[in-house]
N, C-alpha and C positions, 0 to 999 in steps of 0.2 A: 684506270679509266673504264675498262670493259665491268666491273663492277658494281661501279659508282652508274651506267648505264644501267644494267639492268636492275638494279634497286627500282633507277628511274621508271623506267619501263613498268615492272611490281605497280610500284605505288598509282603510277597514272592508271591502272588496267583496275583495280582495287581500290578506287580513291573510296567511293561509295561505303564498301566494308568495311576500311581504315579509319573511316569518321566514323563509323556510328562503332566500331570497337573504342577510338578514344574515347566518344563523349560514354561510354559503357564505363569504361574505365574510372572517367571523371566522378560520375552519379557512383556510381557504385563504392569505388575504395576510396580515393583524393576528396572526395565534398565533405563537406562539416554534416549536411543532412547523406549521408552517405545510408548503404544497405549494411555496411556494419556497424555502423553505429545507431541505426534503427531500434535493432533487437534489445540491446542494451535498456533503451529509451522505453521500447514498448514492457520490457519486464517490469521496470520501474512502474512504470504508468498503473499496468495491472496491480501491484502492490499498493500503490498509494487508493487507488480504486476497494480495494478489499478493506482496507483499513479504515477508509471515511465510508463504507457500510459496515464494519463494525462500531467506529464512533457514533452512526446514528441508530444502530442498535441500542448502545448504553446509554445515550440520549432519549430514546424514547421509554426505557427500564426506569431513568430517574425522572422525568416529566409524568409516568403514570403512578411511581410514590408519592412523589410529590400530592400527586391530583386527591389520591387515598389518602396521604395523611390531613389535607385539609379538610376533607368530608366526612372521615370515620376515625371517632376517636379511639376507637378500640385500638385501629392500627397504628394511634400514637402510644395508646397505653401496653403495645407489644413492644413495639422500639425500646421505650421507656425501659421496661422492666430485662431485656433481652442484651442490649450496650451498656446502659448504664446501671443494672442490678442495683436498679431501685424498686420499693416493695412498698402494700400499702400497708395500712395499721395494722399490729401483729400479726404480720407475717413473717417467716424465717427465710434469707434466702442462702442458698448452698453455691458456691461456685466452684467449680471444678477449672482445673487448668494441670492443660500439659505440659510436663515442665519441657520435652525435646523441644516444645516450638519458645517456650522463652529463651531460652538459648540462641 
């Protein structure tokens, strides 16, 4: 009984710190939006963030080919001859290939 008292005793003299240690407790490790589970969340976030600024980097690389090859046929007749080694009237084309990368 003298135990079970002074717990009593603790807790009443303490109530103030004992809450705001549980709801600490709560927010922090027991919540779904918890501080550990935060970090996790925000690495993510930054990753997905870096990636949809890489995505609109290569988005704006293929929307300004794009622009060039409708305006400047040269830079169709590079493509042309560059992917698909096509050539115009006698002309010889040479293509070179590494065999490590067919493999």
């Amino acid at each position: 009984m003298n135990k079970i008292h002074s717990v009593w005793l603790f807790m009443r003299r303490h109530k103030y710190f004992l809450t705001i240690l549980i709801i600490a407790l709560i927010v922090g490790v027991v919540d779904e939006d918890s501080f550990l589970n935060r970090h996790p969340r925000r690495v993510r976030i930054d990753m997905l963030r870096q990636e949809i600024a890489n995505y609109k980097h290569q988005y704006e690389e293929a929307d300004n080919k794009i622009h060039e090859l409708e305006n400047n046929p040269k830079a169709v007749e590079k493509i042309a001859r560059e992917r698909y080694h096509m050539k115009r009237e006698g002309e010889d084309v040479f293509v070179f290939v590494n065999e490590q990368e067919e493999e």
